[in-house]
C-alpha positions in Angstrom: -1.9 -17.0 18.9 -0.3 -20.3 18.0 -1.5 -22.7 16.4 -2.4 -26.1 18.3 -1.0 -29.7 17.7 -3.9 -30.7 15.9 -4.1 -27.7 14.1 -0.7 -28.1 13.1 -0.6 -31.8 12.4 -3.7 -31.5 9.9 -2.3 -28.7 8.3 0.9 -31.1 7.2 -1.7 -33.5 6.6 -3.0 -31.1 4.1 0.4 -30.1 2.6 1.4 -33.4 2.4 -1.9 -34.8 0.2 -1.5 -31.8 -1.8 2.2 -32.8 -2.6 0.9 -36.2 -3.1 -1.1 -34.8 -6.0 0.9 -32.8 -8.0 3.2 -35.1 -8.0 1.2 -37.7 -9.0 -0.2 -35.6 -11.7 3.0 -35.1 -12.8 4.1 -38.9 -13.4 0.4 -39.6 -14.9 0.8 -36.9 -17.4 0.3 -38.2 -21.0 2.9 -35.9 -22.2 5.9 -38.2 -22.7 8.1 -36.2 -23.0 9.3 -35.6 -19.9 12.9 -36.0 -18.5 13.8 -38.5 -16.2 15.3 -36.4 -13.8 11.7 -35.0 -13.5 10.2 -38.5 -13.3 12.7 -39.3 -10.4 11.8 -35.8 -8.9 7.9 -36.7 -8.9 8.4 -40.1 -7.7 10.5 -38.5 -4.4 7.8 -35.9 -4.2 5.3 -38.5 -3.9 7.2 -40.5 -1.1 8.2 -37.2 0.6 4.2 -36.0 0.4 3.5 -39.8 1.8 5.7 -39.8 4.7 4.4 -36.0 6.0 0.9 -37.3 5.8 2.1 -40.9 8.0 4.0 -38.1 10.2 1.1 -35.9 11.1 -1.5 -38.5 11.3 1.2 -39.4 14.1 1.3 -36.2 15.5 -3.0 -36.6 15.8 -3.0 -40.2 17.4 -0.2 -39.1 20.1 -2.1 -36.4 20.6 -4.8 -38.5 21.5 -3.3 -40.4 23.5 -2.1 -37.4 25.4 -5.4 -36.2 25.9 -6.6 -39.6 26.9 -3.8 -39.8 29.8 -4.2 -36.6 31.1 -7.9 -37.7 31.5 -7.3 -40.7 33.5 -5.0 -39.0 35.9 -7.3 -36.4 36.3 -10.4 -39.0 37.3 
């Protein structure tokens, strides 16, 4: 069975706040010494694990919205 939009979009939403974590543990670590290529790599990871999460709770509200006109042509 496939999975549904919602099911889908909160799953990325998931994903997305889990990448959002690690790498922010990653930059707050108090182990300095960490390269700054991983620094930079964090710091992507963190916009990368932002933008998923902006993108499915896009998915969701479309969805919505969907839903919402479907209703009204069917009244």
């Amino acid at each position: 069975m496939m999975p549904s939009i919602s099911q889908s979009a909160v799953t990325g939403i998931q994903r997305g706040l889990q990448q959002v974590t690690n790498a922010a543990s990653n930059i707050a670590t108090p182990n300095r010494n960490i390269e700054p290529a991983d620094l930079v790599t964090s710091i992507v990871d963190l916009k990368l694990g932002k933008l998923q999460v902006e993108a499915s709770a896009k998915v969701l509200q479309v969805e919505d919205q969907l839903k919402g006109n479907l209703l009204d042509t069917r009244v």
